[in-house]
N, C-alpha and C positions, 0 to 999 in steps of 0.2 A: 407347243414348243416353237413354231415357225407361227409368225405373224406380220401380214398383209406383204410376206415376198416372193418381188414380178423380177423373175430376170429373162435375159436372152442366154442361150450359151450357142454362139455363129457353129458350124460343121467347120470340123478342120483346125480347129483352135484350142488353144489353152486359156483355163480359167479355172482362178485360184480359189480356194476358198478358207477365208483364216478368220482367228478368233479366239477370245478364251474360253475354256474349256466350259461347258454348259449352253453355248450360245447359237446353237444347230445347225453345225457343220455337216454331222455322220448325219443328222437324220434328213437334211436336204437332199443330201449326195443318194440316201439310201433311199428316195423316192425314184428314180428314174429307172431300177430296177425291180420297183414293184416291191421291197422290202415290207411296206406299209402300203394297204388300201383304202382306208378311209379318210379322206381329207375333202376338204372345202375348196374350190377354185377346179382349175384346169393345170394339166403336165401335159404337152404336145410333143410328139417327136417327128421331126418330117411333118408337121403339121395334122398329125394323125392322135387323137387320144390315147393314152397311154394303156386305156381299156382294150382297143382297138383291137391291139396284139394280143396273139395268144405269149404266156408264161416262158414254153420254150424258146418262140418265135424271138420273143424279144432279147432274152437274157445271152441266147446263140451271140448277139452284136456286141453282148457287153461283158468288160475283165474288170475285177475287182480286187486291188493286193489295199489287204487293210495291217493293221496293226499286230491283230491276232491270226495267223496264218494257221488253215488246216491243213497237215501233214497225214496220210496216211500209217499206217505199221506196215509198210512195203518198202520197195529200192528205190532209192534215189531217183533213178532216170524212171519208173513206173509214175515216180509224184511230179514231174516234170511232164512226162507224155499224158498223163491226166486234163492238161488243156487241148489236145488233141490227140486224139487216141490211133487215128488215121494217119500219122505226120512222118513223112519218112528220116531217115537219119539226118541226111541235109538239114533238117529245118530243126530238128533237134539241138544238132552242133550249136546251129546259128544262134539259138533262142542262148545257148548255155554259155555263147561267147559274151550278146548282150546283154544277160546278166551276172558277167564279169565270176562265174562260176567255176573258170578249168581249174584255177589253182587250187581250188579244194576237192574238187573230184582228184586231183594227183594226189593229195596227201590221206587221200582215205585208203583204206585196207583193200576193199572190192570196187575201188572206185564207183562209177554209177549204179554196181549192182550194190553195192555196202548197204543194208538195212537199215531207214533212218529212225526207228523204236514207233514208239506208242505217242501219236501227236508230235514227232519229229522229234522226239524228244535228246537224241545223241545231236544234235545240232544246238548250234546258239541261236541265237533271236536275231542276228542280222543273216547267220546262212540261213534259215529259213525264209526269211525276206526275201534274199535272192533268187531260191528257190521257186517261190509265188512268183517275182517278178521275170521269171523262164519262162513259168508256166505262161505267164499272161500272153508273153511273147511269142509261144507257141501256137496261141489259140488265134492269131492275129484279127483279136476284135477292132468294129471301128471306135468302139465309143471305150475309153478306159478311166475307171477311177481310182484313184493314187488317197487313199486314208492313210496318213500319218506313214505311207510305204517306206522310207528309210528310216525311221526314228529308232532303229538299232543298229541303225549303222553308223562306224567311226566316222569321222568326219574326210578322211583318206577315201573310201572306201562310198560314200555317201557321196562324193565327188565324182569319180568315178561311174556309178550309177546314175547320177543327173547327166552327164554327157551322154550315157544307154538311152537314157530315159527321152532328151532331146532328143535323137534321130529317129525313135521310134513314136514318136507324138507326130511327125509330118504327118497330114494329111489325115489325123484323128482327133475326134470330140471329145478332149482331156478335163477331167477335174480333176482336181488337186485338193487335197486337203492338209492341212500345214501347218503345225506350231511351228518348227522354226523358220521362219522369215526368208532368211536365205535361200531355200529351195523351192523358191517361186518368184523371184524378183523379174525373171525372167519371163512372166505368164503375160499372157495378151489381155488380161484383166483380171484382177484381184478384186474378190469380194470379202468385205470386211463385216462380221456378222457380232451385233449385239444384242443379247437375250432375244434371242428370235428376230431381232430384224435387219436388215440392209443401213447399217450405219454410214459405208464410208465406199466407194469402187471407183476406179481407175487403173492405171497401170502405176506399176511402183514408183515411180519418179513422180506422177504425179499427187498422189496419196499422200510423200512425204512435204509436198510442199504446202499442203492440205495442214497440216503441222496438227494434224486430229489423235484420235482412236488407235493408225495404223503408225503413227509417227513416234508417236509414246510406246506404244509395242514395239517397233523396229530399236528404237537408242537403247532398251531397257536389254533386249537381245546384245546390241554390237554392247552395251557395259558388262552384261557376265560372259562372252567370250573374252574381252581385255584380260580380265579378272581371272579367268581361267586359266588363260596361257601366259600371264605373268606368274601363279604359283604354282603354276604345272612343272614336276622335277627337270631338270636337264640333261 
């Protein structure tokens, strides 16, 4: 799937990783967590092999909100304290402010106690989004990886959560994983990944003048928003 790629990812930074679909985004991202153990080459972290660490040891450092979110059959605020189970109310609030979560805790029945079903299933696919993205928050890892994390959220709402998302990336080892464009323009480097390998990296301004891989991907995005929001009703 991944072939012959070398990157850096600095501590403290963000870095993107984009691409179409097939071209080993999840399974990059899902090396540093140990997801997959046999591979060819080296993964360092801290300059340490990734063997190094034991399982718990490592995964304690690192948050993961991917696309498909696992939700318990318990309360609301139980699938939130699940990133830290020791965390006191303070940090709880905090986590549920930065993921822009009160307003839907007021509009439920038992609020954070409300039962969110079998796999979250009385929520939509962006409250559960949020939901993970609480949890990560709670668990205040250093290293966090972002797989397609908003891709059910409105574009309102998806906005919103990139400003969360920014304050809480200071001073953490972020990946990003991204079809849409726009919620990475912002990354301290973009990697552009084709059938397995390092096509195209820079920061977005320079990518695009790169007029490549990520330039063709970027106009093709900004023409079906055009597209969208001209026959979108009014």
């Amino acid at each position: 799937i991944l072939d012959h790629v070398s990157l850096s990812v600095p501590a403290g930074r963000v870095t993107a990783l984009v691409g179409h679909s097939g071209s080993g985004k999840t399974t990059l991202a899902g090396l540093l967590p140990r997801f997959y153990s046999h591979y060819e080459g080296s993964i360092l972290l801290d300059g340490h092999e990734l063997s190094a660490y034991t399982l718990d040891n490592l995964r304690s450092h690192i948050s993961l909100v991917s696309q498909n979110v696992v939700l318990f059959n318990d309360t609301l605020e139980h699938n939130i304290r699940y990133g830290d189970l020791t965390a006191d109310d303070a940090a709880l609030n905090r986590a549920i402010d930065q993921a822009q979560l009160r307003a839907l805790i007021g509009n439920l029945p038992d609020g954070l106690k409300t039962m969110v079903g079998e796999r979250g299933l009385k929520l939509s696919g962006g409250e559960k989004q949020r939901v993970a993205i609480a949890r990560m928050m709670l668990k205040d890892p250093g290293i966090m990886i972002f797989d397609e994390a908003t891709s059910a959220l409105d574009t309102a709402t998806e906005r919103e959560i990139q400003r969360a998302l920014r304050n809480v990336s200071q001073g953490r080892t972020t990946l990003m994983i991204a079809h849409r464009l726009s919620t990475v323009v912002e990354a301290d480097e973009i990697i552009v990944l084709d059938q397995g390998r390092i096509a195209e990296r820079g920061s977005h301004a320079s990518l695009l003048s790169q007029n490549g891989l990520y330039t063709a991907m970027w106009q093709r995005q900004q023409a079906e928003r055009e597209e969208e929001a001209a026959t979108a009703p009014e």
